[in-house]
N, C-alpha and C positions, 0 to 999 in steps of 0.2 A: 582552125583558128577563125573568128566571127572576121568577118569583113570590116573593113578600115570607115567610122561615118563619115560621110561628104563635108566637108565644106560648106557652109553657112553658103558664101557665096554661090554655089554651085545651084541653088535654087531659084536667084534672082531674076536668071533669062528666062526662066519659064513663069514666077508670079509677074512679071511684065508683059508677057504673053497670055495668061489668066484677065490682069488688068485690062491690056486692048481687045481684047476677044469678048468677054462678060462670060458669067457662069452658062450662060443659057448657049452657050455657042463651041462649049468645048468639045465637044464629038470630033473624034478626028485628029483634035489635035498632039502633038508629040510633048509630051509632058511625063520624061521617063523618070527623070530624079524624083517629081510628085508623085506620081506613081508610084512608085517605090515605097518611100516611105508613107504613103494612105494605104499599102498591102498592108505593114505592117501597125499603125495607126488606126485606120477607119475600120477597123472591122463588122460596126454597125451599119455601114453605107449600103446601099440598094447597090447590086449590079447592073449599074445603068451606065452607059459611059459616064466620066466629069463628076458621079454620084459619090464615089469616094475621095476625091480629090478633093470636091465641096466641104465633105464632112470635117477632111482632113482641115485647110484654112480655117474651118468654122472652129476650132477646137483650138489652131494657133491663134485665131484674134482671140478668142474670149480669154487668155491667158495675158494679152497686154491691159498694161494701166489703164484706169477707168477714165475716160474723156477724153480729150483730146486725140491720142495716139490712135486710141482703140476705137474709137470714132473716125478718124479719118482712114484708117486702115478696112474698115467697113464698108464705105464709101469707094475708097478705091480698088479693091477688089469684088465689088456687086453684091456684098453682103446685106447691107443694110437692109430691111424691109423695102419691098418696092422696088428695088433698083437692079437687078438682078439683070435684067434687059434695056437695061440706059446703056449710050452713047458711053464710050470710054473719056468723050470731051463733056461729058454731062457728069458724070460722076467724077471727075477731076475739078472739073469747077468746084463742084459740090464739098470736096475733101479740101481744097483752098481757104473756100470760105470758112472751113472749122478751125483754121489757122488763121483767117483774117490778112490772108497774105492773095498777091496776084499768083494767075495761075501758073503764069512762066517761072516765076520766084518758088511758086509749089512743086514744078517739074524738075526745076532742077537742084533743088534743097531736100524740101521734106518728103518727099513725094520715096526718092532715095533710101530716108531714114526709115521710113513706115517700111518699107519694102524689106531692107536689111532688118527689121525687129521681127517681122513677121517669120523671116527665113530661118532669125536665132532659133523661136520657139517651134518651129516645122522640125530643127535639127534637136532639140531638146525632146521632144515627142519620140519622134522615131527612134533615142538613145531610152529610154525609160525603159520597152519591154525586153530591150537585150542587158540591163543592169545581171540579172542572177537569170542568166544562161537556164533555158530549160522551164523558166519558172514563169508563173502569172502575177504582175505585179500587186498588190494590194491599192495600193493608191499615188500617185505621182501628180507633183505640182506642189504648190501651197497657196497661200491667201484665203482668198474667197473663191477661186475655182480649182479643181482636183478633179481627173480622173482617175476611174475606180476599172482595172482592167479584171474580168470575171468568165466564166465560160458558161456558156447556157448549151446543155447538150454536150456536143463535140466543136461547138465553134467560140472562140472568141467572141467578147465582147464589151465593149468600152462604155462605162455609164460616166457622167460629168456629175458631179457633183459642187453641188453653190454653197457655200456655207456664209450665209445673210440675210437678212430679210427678206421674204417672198417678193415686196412690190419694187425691189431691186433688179429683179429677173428682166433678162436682153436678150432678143431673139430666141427667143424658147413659142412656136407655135403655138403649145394650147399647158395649159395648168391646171391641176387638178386641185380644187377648190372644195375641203371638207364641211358637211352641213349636217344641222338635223334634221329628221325627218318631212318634217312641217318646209322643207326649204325656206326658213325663216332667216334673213342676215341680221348677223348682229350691228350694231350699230359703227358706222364708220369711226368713231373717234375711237373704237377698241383695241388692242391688241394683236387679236387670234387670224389666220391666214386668211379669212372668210373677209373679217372687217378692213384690210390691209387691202385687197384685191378691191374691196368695193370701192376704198378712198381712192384707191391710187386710179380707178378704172372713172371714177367722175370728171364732166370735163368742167372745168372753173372759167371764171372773169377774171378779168384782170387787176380784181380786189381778192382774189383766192374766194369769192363766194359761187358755191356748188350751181352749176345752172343747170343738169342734168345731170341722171342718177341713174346710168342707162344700166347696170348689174343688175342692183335691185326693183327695176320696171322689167326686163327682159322675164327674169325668171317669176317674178308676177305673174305674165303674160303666160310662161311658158306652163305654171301650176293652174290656171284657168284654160288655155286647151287642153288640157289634159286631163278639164274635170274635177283637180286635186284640190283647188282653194281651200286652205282652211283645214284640209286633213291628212293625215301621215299619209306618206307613199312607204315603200315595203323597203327596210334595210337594203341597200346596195342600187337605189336607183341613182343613175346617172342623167340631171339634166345640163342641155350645152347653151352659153351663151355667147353671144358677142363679146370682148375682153374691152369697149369702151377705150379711154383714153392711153390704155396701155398699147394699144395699135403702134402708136407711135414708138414704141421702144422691142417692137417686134412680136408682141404676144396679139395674136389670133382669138385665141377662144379660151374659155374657165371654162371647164367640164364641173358642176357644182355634182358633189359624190353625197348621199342622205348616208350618212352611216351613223350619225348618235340619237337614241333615243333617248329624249326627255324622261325624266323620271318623275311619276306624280307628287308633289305637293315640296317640291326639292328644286334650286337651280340646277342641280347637276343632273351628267348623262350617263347613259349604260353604252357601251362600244363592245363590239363584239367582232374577234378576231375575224371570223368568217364571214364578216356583213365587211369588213375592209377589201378581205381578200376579193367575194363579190364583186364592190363597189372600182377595185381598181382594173378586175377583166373586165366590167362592162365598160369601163372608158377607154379603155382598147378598143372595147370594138366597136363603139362611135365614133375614134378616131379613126379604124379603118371607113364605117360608112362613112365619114366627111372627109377623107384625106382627100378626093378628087373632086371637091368640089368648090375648090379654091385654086386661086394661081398667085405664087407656085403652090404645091398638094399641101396638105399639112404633113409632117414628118417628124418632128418632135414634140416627147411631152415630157412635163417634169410632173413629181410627187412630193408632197410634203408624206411627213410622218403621221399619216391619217389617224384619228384618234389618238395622239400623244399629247391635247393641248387641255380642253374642259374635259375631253373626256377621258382624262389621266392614265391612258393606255402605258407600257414602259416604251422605249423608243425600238429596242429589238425586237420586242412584240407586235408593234406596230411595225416594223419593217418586214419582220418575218410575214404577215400577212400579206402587206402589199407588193415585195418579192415574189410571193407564190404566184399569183397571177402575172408579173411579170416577166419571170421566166418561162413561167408555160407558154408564154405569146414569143417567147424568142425564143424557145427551143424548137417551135414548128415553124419559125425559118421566115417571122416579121424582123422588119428590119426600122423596127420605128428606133429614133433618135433618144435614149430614155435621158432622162435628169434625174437630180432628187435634189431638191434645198433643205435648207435644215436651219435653224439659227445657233446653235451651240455647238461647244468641243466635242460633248457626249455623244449629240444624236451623229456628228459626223464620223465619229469614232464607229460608231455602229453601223455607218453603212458601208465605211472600210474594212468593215470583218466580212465581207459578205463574200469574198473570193476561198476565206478559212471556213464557213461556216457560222450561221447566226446564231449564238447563243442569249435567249432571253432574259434580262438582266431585271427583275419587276420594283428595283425599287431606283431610275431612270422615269423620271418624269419631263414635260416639257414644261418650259417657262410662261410658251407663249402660242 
């Protein structure tokens, strides 16, 4: 008979323990209900101490409502970008102020609720993969965030899934950002996940007018050292840049991925299965050279459905390629954070078949 699940409550003493400690100090500490349920939750986490516990909160906040809650809950757990190693009375201020309330009135109100919502969804995680006994979930949650439980190898493994617009994306260290060859961006007022990252990544006035365009200068810069101005790089190069104003909302880095080639005398591109797959192991393994070279490492990345948008790839086809290199990087035992966003039913549909099996569906297009 499975074991009886805990108690929502029974997690409280220890994320108030989490909360006064800060993530960067949990080594050591006795956090056995966490524990517990990030064995069976985090199984992407680094074997580092604290490393799966982290993974684990990071998965219940991102499951609360957008703003407020999920914001203050960030905060007060050492989530948020940057705070990771603040004062537990700096970060409590800080979650006040998102309520507009004092901090005494935050400690002894909301401070309680965030803590109890967070708990709810730690006990709804760890109830998911003991639903069908024996079995690998397909996908659990709903809205805009779901995980997709999957086995790479012989191990577990939890991918999150966003079903939204890409420049909506929170705390996701680095994004993979599909281009054509030339690293040409299209223009920001566009659509496609290229143009979306460049908007969302400029930092504006105080009249919403663009005062820097730091995407589209970086990767300038980075096609002029490297020679390439002006001329194709080779299907599946990966250039990294700074993520600009998205810093603020936790993304790190756009790995810009060359996978479409322009087609002479045509707006349209040629995508090819194998320049995705390419394109998504080399950004693996830029992530591992740069994961140490920030604090904290980098450790997560997400993917869109590379070539499913101008270059009208189907979305299983374009998953099945960028899968391939993804699980070959977690079947030898990385342990990066993966995502995938998506904007539609379909494509999300698709990447929760991936625990059955991808079958390419070629007339699944994206919208966007």
């Amino acid at each position: 008979m499975a074991s009886p699940l805990p108690d929502p409550a029974s997690f409280i003493p220890e994320l108030k323990e989490v909360r006064r400690a800060g993530l960067v100090r949990l080594r050591g500490r006795a956090l056995p209900a966490l524990e517990s349920a990030a064995d069976t939750v985090a199984a992407t986490a680094a074997r580092t101490p604290g490393a799966a516990v982290e993974t684990l909160l990071r998965l219940a906040v991102s499951r609360l409502d957008a703003g407020t809650l999920r914001t203050a809950a960030e905060y007060t757990l050492g989530l948020a970008q940057g705070t990771r190693d603040w004062p537990a009375s700096s970060r409590r201020a800080r979650a006040a102020s998102v309520y507009g309330v004092s901090v005494e009135r935050f400690r002894k109100d909301h401070e309680v609720m965030v803590l109890e919502q967070v708990a709810e969804h730690i006990l709804r995680l760890a109830a998911e993969p003991a639903a069908v006994p024996g079995a690998v979930a397909v996908a659990e949650g709903g809205g805009t965030h779901r995980t997709v439980r999957v086995r790479a190898a012989d191990r577990p493994v939890t991918l999150t899934l966003h079903v939204h617009p890409v420049d909506l994306l929170h705390g996701v260290d680095v994004v993979v950002s599909p281009s054509n060859v030339y690293f040409a961006l299209p223009e920001p007022y566009k659509s496609s996940v290229a143009a979306s990252l460049r908007r969302a990544a400029a930092r504006r006035g105080v009249t919403g007018d663009v005062l820097d365009d730091p995407v589209h200068d970086e990767l300038r810069a980075w096609a002029a050292g490297h020679g390439v101005s002006g001329r194709a790089v080779l299907p599946g190069t990966v250039a990294a840049t700074d993520a600009g104003a998205l810093a603020e909302r936790g993304v790190r880095r756009i790995y810009h991925a060359a996978v479409a080639v322009p087609r002479a005398g045509t707006n349209d591109y040629d995508v090819l299965p194998s320049d995705v797959t390419r394109a998504a192991s080399r950004a693996l393994a830029v992530l591992a050279e740069e994961h140490g070279r920030f604090a904290p490492p980098l450790r997560s990345v997400c993917f869109p459905l590379l070539g499913s948008g101008r270059g009208g790839m189907a979305y299983d086809v374009s998953l099945a390629a960028v899968w391939a290199a993804v699980e070959a990087e977690l079947a030898r035992g990385a342990r990066w954070d993966v995502h995938f966003v998506v904007r539609t039913p379909e494509a999300a549909a698709a990447v929760e078949r991936i625990p059955a099996g991808i079958r390419p569906a070629h007339d699944r297009r994206a919208t966007g």
